[in-house]
N, C-alpha and C positions, 0 to 999 in steps of 0.2 A: 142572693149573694153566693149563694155554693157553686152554681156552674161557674160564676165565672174564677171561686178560688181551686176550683179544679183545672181551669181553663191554664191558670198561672203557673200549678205546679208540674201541668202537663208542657209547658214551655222551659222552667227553669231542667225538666229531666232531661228535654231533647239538645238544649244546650250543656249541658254535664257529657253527655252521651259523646254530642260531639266533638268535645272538647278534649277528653277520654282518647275519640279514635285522632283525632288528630296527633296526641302524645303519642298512640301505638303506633303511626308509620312513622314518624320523626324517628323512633327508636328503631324501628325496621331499617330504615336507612340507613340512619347512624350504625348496624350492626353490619351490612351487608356491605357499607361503605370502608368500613373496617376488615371485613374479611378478604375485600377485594385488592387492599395494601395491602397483606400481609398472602395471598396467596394472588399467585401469576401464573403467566403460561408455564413455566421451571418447576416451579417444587416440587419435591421430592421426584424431581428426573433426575437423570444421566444426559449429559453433551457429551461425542465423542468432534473433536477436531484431527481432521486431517490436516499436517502442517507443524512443526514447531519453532514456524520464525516468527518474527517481532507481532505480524499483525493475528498470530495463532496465540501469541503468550499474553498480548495485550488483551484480546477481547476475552481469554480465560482470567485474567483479573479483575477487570470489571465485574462480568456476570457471577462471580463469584461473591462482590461485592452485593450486587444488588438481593440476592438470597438466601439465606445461613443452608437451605435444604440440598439446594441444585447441587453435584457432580459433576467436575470435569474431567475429562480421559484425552488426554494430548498425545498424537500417532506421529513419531517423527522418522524416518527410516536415516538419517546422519547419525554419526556419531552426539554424544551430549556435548561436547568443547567443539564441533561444529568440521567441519573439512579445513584442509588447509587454506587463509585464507588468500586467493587467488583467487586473478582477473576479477575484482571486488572493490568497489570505491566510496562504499560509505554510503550513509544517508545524510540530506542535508536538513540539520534541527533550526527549522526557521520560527517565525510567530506562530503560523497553522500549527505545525507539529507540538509547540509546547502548548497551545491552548487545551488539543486533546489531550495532552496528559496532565495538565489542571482538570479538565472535566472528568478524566477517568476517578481521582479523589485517591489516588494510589498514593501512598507516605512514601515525600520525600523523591520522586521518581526525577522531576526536572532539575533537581539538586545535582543527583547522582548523574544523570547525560549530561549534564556541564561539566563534572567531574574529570568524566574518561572521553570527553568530547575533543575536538583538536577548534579553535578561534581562527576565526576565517578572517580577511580586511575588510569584508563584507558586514558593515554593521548587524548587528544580531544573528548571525547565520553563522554555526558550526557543524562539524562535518565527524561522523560516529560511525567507528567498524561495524558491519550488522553482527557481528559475534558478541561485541561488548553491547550492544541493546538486546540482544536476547539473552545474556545473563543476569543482564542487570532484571531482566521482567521476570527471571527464572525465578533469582533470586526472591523476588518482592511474594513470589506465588508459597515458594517452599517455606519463606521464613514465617505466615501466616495461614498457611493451611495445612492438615494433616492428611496422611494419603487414604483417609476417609472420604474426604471430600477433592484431593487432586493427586492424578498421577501422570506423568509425561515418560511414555515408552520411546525412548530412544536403537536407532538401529532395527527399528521395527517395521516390514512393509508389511501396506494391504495388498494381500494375493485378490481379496472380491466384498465387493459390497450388494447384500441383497437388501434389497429396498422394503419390499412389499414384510421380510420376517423383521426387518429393523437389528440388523445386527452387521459384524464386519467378520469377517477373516481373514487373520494377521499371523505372519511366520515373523519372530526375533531371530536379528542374527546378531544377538551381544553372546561375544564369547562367556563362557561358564566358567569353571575354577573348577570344571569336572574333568573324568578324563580325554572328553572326545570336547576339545576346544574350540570341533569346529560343527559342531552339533546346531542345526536348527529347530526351533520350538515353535508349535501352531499353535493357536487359541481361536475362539470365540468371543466379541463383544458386542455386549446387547447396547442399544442406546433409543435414548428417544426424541432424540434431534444430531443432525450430523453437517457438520460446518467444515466446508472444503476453504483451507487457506494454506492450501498448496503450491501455490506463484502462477505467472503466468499462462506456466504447460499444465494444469491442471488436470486432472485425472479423474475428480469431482464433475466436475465441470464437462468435460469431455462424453464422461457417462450420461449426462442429462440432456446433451445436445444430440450424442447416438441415437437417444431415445426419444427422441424428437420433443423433449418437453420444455427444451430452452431453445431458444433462435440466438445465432450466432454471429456477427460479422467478425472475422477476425481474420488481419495481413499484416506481411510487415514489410519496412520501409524496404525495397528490393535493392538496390546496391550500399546500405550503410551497412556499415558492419564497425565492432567497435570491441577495445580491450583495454584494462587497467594494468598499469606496470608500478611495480615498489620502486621509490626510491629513497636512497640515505637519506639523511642529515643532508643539505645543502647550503654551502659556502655563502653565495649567491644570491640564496632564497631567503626570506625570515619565513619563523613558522607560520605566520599567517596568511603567508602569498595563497594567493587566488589568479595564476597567470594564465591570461589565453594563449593555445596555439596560432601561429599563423604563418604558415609552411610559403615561402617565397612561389613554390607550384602549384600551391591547393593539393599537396599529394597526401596531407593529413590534416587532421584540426582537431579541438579540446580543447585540457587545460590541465592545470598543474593545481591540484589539489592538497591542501596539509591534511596531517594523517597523523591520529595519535596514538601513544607517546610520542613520537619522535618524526621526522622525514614527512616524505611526499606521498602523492599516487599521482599517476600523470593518467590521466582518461584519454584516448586516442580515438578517432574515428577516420573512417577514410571512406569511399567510395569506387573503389578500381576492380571491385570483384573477388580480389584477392585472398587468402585468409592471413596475410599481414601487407602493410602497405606498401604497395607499389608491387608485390611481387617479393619482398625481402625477405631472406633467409640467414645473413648475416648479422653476427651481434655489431661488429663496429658501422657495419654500413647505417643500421637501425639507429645506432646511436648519432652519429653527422645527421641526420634527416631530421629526428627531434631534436636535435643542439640546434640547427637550423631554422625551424618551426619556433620554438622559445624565445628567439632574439629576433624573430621579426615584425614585424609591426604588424595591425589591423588595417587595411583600405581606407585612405579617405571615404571611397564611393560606400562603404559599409558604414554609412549613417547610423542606423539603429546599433551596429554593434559595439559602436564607439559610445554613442550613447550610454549605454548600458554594459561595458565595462570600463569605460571614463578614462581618467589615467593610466590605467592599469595594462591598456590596449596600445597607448598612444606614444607611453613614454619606457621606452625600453633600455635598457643598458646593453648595447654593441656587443662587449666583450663579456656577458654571463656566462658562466662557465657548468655545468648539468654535469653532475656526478652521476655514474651507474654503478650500481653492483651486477657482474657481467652475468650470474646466474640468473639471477632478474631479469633476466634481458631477454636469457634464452629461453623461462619457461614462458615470456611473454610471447615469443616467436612459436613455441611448441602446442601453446592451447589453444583451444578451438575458439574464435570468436563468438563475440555476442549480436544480439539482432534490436532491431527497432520497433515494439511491438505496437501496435493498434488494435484494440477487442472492444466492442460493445456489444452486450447482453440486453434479451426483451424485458428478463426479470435477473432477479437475484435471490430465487427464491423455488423451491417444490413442494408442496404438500396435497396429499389424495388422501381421501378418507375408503375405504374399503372396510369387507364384513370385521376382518381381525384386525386391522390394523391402520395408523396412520399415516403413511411415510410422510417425513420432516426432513428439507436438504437447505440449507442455506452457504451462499459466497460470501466471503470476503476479503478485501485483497485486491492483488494483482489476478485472483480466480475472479475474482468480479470482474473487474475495467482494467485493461490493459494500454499505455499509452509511453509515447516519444520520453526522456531524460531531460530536455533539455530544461524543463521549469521545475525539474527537483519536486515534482509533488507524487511520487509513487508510495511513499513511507507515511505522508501528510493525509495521504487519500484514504488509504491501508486503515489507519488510526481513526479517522472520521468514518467508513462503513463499521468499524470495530462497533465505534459506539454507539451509533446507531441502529445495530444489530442489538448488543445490549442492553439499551433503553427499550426498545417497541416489545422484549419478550418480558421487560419488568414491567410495561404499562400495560397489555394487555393479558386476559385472561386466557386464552388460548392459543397456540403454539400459530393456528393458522391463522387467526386474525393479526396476531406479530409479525410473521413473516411478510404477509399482504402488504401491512404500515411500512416495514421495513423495505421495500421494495418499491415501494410511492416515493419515497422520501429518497433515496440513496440510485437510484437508476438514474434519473436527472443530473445529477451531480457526479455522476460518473463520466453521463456522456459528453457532458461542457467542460471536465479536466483533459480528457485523452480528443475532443475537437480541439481547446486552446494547445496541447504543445505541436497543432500540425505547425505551426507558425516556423519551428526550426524548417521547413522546408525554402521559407521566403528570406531566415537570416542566413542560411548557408550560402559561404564564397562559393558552390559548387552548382548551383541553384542558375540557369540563366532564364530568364521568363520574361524579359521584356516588360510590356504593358503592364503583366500579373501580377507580376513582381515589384513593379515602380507603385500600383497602385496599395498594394497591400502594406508595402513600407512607409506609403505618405501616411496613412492611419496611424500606424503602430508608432511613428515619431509624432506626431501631432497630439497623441494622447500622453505621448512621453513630455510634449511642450508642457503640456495641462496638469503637470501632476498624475496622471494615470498611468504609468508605464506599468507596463504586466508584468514584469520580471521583479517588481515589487512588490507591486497591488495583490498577487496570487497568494503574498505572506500575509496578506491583511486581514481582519474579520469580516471578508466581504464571499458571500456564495458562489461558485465556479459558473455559476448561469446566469451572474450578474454581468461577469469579466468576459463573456463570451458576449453578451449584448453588447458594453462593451467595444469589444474587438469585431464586430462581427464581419464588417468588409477587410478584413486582415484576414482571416479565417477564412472568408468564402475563396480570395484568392488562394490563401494554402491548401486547397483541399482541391484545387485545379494540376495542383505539381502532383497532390498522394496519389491522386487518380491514374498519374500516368508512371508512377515507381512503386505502387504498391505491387506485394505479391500476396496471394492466397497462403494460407500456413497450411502445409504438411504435419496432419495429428497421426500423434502414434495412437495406439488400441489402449483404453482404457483397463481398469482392474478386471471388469467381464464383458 
């Protein structure tokens, strides 16, 4: 009887034993699982951003959200109240835009843009100075963080960014209260991730293509050129007009946008080469040409555009009457136009490990994906890499394996918003293409039969690589016109 009550007590120990080690990695887990919430790629780092416009101020509140430890250091070389604002038409706060600022969790944000927003006739769509969205994010940043954890250098350029030591070098030119008021001051900042949301003409971005570490396509539409002009209060207009241009010559197009507090912005585009339309140099001549443009109608033969501005195209009043304020007029004639930009990037990301150090660069923005006005998603786009830049650094443990996620996820979605707005090249009255063009508009109406018009659908919670599927014979057609108006972009030299 003894072996086998040894037998029993030799069975009841190994189950004890293992019942024991099963408790100790359950608790192993559970503690690594817990370390691994509470520490991420960020903690107890430094972000410096290059950039202090909306999509530079939004992703520093997020990520600031996601970590009580992280730093952030905001580099902006404008003034803090921003330049004058000029040639400037807003951003359009549609469904996309306000979702991201639901998922950013920021108190009270989409409140406040309804606030200082201007209501468009465009159900749910209003239109926001970028001054008043970058105060309002300024705002949200100062009244909850102390300048332990965030600071925004205004008036401040980068003279050079050295990668490999991980730091910047910045001259301020905010005047002092000393006596040489025109004194500049140099620094040094160290950082340990550095986030280019500088716009378009990046400088970020630039550097990493010099250096061959990023692949770049990037042109822009070759004879558009385009400018925003102030206007009053108008008679004529209620605040919510949403008017197309339609110039009896095609010698301009746009629209009349409400602007708040108060009046217009008229967006202008032309195609003649020019640096204003037609050749003009005079305020009254400028002014007949857009009075003209405003009271004329849309084309029948412009299906989709009729479409998709409905009444608003078709039914005009003769005798509208377009107020100017004539210095408006003339800084509009006096500044330089704008361009039509197209950029895709292979990544949106750099990081190398070397003996001292790690270099960390990441895009976002208009530094990431550059693309056409016409579907109003440059701010929407901006706001979505924001936050997906901020989630992949709070869900992953190390800086490189974030950045990698981050770049899976948000490259795609780049390159299907800036292919979907080639389409302004198949609704322009300017556009003749025959075949290309007939067959690219049958889609684009036909999906408009269906319930899918893109000039909606892109406000919807649907992915930009869904709505390029899609549109995709609409697209293939418009990217037969880019091909033959695109121009290469002329880069200036970067910081080194």
């Amino acid at each position: 009887m003894m072996p086998k009550s040894t037998s029993q007590g030799q069975g009841m120990g190994w189950r004890r034993m293992y019942h024991q080690l099963l408790l100790a990695i359950t608790l192993l887990l559970t503690v690594i699982d817990g370390l691994s919430n509470q520490q991420h790629s960020l903690s107890n780092k430094k972000v410096c951003i290059i950039g202090g416009g909306p999509c530079g101020l939004f992703f520093a509140n997020h990520l600031l959200r996601q970590d009580p430890t992280v730093q952030v250091c905001v580099i902006e070389k404008a003034p803090r109240d921003g330049n004058p604002d000029l040639n400037a038409f807003g951003f359009g706060v549609g469904g996309r835009l306000k979702r991201c600022m639901d998922d950013s969790e920021i108190p009270g944000l989409v409140d406040q843009v309804d606030a200082v927003s201007a209501p468009t006739s465009f159900p749910g769509l209003r239109i926001i100075r970028r001054l008043d969205l970058c105060s309002l994010l300024r705002s949200c940043l100062e009244g909850q963080y102390g300048s332990d954890r965030f600071e925004c250098l205004y008036e401040t350029k980068v003279l050079r960014v050295e990668l490999d030591a991980q730091q910047l070098q910045v001259e301020s030119t905010l005047k002092q209260e000393a006596e040489d008021n025109n004194s500049k001051t140099k620094s040094v900042i160290k950082y340990d991730l550095l986030v280019g949301a500088d716009g378009i003409n990046s400088s970020v971005r630039r550097m990493l293509v010099d250096r061959d570490i990023l692949k770049e396509e990037h042109y822009i539409n070759g004879p558009v050129k385009w400018k925003a002009l102030r206007l009053p209060p108008q008679s004529d207009l209620g605040p919510t007009a949403f008017q197309p241009l339609a110039h009896p010559d095609n010698l301009l197009s746009g629209a009349v946008l409400p602007r708040y507090p108060e009046g217009h912005t008229m967006l202008v585009f032309w195609t003649d080469g020019n640096d204003n339309p037609g050749g003009i140099d005079a305020v009254q001549e400028l002014c007949q040409e857009i009075s003209s443009a405003v009271q004329g109608k849309i084309p029948k033969k412009n299906l989709y555009r009729r479409l998709t501005w409905g009444k608003r195209g078709s039914e005009v009043k003769e005798n509208i009457k377009i107020e100017f304020d004539e210095k408006d007029v003339e800084r509009f004639l006096n500044c330089r136009p704008g361009r039509e930009h197209y950029m895709k990037l292979d990544k949106y990301h750099y990081h190398a490990y070397n003996d001292t150090s790690s270099p960390a660069v990441a895009l976002i923005g208009d530094a990431a994906h550059g693309m056409y006005s016409y579907l109003g998603q440059g701010c929407a786009c901006g706001f979505e890499s924001s936050l997906r830049l901020s989630k992949c650094l709070a869900a992953h443990s190390s800086i490189r394996s974030a950045l990698e996620a981050y770049s899976q996820e948000a490259v795609p979605e780049g390159h299907a918003i800036s292919d979907l707005n080639l389409i302004a090249h198949i609704i322009s009255p300017s556009t003749r293409g025959g075949f290309a063009k007939f067959v690219g508009m049958c889609q684009l109406i036909l999906n408009g039969r269906k319930g899918k018009m893109l000039v909606v659908r892109v406000n919807a919670d649907i992915k930009y690589q869904e709505l390029l599927k899609e549109n995709r014979l609409a697209i293939s057609m418009s990217r037969r016109f880019w091909k033959t108006r695109r121009q290469a972009v002329e880069h200036k030299r970067p910081f080194n």
